[in-house]
N, C-alpha and C positions, 0 to 999 in steps of 0.2 A: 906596279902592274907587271906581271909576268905575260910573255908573248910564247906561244909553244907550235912547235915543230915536230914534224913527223918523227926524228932523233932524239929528240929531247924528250918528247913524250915515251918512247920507247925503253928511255934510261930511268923514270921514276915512277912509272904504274905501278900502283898498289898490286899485288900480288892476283887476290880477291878480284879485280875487275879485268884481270888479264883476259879471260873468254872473251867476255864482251866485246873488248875491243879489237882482239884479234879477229874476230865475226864481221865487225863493222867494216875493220880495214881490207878485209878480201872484198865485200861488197862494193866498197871504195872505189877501186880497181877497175868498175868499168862505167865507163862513160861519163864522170862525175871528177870535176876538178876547180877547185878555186884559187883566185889568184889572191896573193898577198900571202901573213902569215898561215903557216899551218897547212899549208898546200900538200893533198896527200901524192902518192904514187895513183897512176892512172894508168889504164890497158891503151897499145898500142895497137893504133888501127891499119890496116892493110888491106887489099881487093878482097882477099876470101874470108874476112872476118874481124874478129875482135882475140886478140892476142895475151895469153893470162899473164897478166901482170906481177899476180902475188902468190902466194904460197897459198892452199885450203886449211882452212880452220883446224884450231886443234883439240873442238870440241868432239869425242868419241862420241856413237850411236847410245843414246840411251841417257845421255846426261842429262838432257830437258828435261826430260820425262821425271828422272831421280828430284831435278828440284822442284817438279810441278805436283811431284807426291808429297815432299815433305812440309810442301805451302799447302797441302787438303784441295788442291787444284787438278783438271784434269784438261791435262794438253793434247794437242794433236797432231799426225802425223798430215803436213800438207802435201800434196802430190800436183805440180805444175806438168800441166800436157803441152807439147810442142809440136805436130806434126809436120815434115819437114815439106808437104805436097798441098799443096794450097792452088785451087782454080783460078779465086776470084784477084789475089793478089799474088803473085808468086815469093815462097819466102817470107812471108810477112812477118815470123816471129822473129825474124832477124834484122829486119827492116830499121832503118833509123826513125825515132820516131821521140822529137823532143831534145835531138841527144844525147839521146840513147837508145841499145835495143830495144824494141819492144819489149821481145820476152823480161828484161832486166827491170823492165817498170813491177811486173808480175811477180820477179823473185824476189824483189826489194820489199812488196805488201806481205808476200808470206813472211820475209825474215822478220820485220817489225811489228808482226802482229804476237801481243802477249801470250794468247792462246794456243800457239805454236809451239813447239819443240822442237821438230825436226822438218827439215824442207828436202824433197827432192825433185827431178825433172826428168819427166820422162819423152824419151825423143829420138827419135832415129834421123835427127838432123846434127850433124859434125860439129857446124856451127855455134846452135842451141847449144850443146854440150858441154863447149868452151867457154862460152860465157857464163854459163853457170858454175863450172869449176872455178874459174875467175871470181865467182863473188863467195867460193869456200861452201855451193852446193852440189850435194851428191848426184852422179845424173845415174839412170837405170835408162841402158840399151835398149829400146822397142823392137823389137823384132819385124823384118817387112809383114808379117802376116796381120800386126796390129797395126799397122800405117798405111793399109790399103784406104782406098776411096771408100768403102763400103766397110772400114772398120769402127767400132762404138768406140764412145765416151768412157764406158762402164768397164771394157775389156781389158782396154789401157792402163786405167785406175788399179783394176784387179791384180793384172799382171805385176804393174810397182809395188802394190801394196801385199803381194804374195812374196815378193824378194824383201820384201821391208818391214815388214809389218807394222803393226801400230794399231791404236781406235782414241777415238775417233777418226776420220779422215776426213781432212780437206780438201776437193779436185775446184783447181783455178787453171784458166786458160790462158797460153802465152800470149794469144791475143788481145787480152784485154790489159792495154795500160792504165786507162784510167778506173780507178773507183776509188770510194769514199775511204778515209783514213777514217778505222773500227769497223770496217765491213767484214772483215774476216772474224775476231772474234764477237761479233753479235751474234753473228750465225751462229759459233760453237756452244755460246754460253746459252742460246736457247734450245740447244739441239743438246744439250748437257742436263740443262734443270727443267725441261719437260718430256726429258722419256721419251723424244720421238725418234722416227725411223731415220730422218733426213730433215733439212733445213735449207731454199735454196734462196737466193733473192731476185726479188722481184721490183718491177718500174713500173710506177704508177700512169698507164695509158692519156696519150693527152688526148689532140687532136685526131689523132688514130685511132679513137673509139672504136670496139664494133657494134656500137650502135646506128655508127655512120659508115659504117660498108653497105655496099650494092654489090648487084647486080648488072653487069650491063649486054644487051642483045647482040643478036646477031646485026641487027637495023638499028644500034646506038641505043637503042630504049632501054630506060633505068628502072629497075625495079628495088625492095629490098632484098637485102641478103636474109634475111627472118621477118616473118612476120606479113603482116599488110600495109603497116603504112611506113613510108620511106622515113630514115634518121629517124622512127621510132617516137616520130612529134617533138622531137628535142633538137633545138636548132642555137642556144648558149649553151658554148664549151662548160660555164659553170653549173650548168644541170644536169652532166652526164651524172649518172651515179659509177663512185670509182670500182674500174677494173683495172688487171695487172698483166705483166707479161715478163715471163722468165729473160734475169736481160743478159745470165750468162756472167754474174759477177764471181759469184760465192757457191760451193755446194760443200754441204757440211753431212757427216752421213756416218751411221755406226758401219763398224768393219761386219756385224753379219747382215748389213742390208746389204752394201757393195757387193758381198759374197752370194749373194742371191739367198741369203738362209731364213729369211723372214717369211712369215706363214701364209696364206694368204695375198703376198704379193704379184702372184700370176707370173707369167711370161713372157710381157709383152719386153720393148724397148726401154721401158722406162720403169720396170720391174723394181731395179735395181731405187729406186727412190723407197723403198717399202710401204706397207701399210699407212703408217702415221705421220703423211707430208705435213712439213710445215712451213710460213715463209715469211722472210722478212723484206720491209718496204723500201727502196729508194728514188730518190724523184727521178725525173724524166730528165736525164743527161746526165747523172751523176756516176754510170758506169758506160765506160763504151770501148764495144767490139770493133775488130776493125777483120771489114772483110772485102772492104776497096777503098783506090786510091783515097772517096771522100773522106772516108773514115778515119785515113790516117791523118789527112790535115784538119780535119775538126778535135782528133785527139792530142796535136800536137798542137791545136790552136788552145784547147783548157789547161795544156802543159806548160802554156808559157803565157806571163802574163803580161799585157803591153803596157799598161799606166793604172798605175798609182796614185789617188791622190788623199792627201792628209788632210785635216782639220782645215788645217791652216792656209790652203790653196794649195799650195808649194806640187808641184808635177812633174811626176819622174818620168824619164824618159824608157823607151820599149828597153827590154832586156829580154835575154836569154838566159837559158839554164836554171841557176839558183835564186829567183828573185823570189819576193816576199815570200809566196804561201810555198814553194817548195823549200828555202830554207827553214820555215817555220816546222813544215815536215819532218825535214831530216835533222831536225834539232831533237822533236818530240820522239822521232826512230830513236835518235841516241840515248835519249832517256829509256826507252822503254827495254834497250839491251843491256842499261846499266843496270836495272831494278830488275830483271830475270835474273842477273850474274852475281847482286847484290841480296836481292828481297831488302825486308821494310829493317826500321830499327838501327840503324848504325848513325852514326855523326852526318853533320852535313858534309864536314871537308871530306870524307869519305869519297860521298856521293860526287862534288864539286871535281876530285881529282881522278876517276873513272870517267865523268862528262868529256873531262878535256882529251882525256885517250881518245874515247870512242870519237869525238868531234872530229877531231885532227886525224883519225883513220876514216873519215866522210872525207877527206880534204878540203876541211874548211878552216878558217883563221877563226883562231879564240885567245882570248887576253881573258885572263881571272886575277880576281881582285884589282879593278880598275879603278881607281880612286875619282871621286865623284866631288867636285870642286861644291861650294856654298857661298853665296854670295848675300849680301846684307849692307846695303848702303853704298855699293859699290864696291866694298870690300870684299876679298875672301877671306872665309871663317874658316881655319882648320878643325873642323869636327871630324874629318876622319872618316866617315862615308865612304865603304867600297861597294861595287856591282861584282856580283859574283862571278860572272860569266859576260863577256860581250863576243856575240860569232858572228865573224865578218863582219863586223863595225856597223851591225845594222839591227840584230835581234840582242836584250839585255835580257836575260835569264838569272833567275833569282830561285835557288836551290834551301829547298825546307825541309826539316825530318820532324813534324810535328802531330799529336794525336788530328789535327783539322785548322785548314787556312783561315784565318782570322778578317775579319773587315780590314783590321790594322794592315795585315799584308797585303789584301788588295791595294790602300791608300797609298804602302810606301812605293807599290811598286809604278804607279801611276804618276808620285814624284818622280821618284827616279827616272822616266821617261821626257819628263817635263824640263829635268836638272841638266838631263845627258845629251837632251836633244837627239834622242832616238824614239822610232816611232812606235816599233812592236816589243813588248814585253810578253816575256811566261815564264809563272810561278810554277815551281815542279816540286809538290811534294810527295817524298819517296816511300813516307811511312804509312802508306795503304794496300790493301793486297793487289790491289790492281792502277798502276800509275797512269792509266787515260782517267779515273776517278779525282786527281789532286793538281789536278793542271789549271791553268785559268789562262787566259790569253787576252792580254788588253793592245787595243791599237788608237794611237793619240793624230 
């Protein structure tokens, strides 16, 4: 079993995976640390902020893009808004929230999402800026004239995206830390292969129909909000027929809509969406904004998950930070900056010793080739049996570079979890154009 550290990793990266991990390990740097092996470097906290820990990436403007062309892929430029003046909560993008900034939940979706290239943040908070240099992203200065109370969505964007360029464009809010892992490239990839002007997502309305808005008097009396008869004669949640409501995850959007250049699209406030909106759905709490106190403890209550329990009974106790589904996370993040840095087609050991860079610049503990004991009447059998990967002694990852995952590797890896007595397994194979397609994820 080899055990790997932040030096040691340092001393035999493949050449080839060096971006990635150097990507991964500024990221690293803020907020984000585990204990045991492989423990990365972490930013230093103090009153006025978050302190850069590590050096910025030494990926130049334009390199995503070069490998997103030569994969027949088209990437985008994401553009993170921060503004530093906030009513409802002051500060909020800097706010701790999980663990971490807020904003840094935000910049961690942009860096791991495939469809990406290039990430910047735009911001006239000091703050903001640092932590984003800290994770090796570019900030763009907003001017006070864009961070007035009374300044747009669309201006901000414009402005990063006139010093930056790029198209597609991404505008994601520092304020939203939660949302769905593949929420950013759905949007791209439908705002890509159907020609449209923009892509935003959307929440599927629960209880908050407006079917069931009113009216209410000056004398209490309720009336409808439309119509003649109140709640629309629909009185079960499951009869509404479904509406939606922008929840402020994702906005995906060609560079001549942003720019106001599409035909047709008027002048109003929301111009800038063009002609041909389109949207995609997510359920009711799977993105959330935070624009008071509750918001930030209901987002720091999905961030963190309190018990766990297995098949078997067995019940873990509350934790913090890295536990199941956000390790599982930042496992699948690491794959997805290997196989941008890698693409399809190479060996596995290839792929296996990029994983552990990039793993170990998340600062998490990884052991590869861990030998998997077999037993048989009581005895052990040496067949020889290794786990590719085990991160932080709790997820076993089993790395493939095959034309399509087989039955067979679902069954072995479901052994292996049964053998090792660990609970979450994922299969990550590398040899597809897009690594969220070869993933499988089993929990025992």
């Amino acid at each position: 079993m080899a055990a790997h550290d932040r030096r040691g990793g340092d001393r035999c990266a493949p050449p080839r995976c060096r971006r990635g991990a150097d990507r991964a390990a500024s990221r690293a740097a803020v907020g984000r640390g585990a204990a045991g092996v492989g423990a990365g470097r972490r930013a230093e906290r103090w009153d006025g902020g978050w302190r850069r820990a590590t050096a910025s990436v030494d990926e130049r403007p334009g390199d995503g893009s070069r490998r997103a062309a030569e994969r027949g892929m088209t990437d985008a430029l994401a553009i993170a808004l921060a503004r530093a003046g906030s009513k409802g909560l002051p500060r909020k993008n800097v706010l701790d929230v999980a663990g971490r900034p807020c904003v840094a939940w935000t910049l961690d979706a942009a860096m791991t999402a495939e469809r990406v290239s290039r990430v910047v943040l735009s911001t006239d908070d000091a703050d903001a800026g640092e932590i984003a240099r800290a994770m090796g992203v570019e900030v763009v200065e907003r001017p006070a004239s864009l961070a007035a109370d009374d300044a747009t969505v669309d201006a901000a964007a414009r402005h990063a995206a006139g010093a930056i360029g790029g198209d597609p464009i991404v505008i994601l809010y520092a304020n939203v830390p939660v949302r769905p892992v593949g929420l950013i490239d759905r949007a791209v990839e439908l705002l890509v292969e159907s020609g449209a002007d923009s892509v935003q997502s959307y929440a599927r309305v629960g209880k908050h129909h407006p079917w069931w808005t009113a009216r209410i008097g000056e004398r209490g009396e309720v009336s409808p909000w439309e119509g003649e008869v109140l709640n629309h004669g629909v009185y079960r949640r499951q009869d509404l027929p479904a509406a939606y409501v922008p929840d402020g995850g994702v906005i995906a959007l060609t560079r001549r809509a942003l720019m106001l250049e599409v035909a047709g699209a008027g002048d109003g406030p929301h111009a800038f969406f063009g002609v041909d909106r389109r949207g995609i759905e997510t359920a009711e709490g799977e993105v959330i904004d935070i624009d008071g106190p509750v918001d930030r403890l209901v987002a720091a209550g999905s961030l963190t998950t309190e018990v766990a329990e297995s098949t078997e009974g067995a019940r873990r106790g509350k934790q913090r930070g890295l536990v199941s589904e956000d390790l599982t996370r930042e496992v699948i993040g690491a794959g997805i900056e290997v196989h941008k840095a890698l693409g399809p087609g190479l060996l596995e050991s290839a792929y296996e010793a990029c994983m552990v860079e990039a793993l170990v610049a998340r600062g998490l503990g990884v052991a590869s080739q861990v030998a998997l004991p077999v037993s048989y009447g009581g005895k052990t059998v040496g067949v020889g049996y290794r786990l590719d990967l085990v991160v932080d002694d709790e997820v076993v990852v089993e790395i493939k570079s095959v034309d399509a995952l087989a039955p067979v590797h679902r069954a072995q890896l479901l052994t292996y979890l049964r053998l090792s007595g660990k609970r979450i397994g994922l299969l990550m194979n590398f040899n597809v154009e897009k690594l969220t397609d070869g993933i499988v994820r089993r929990i025992i």
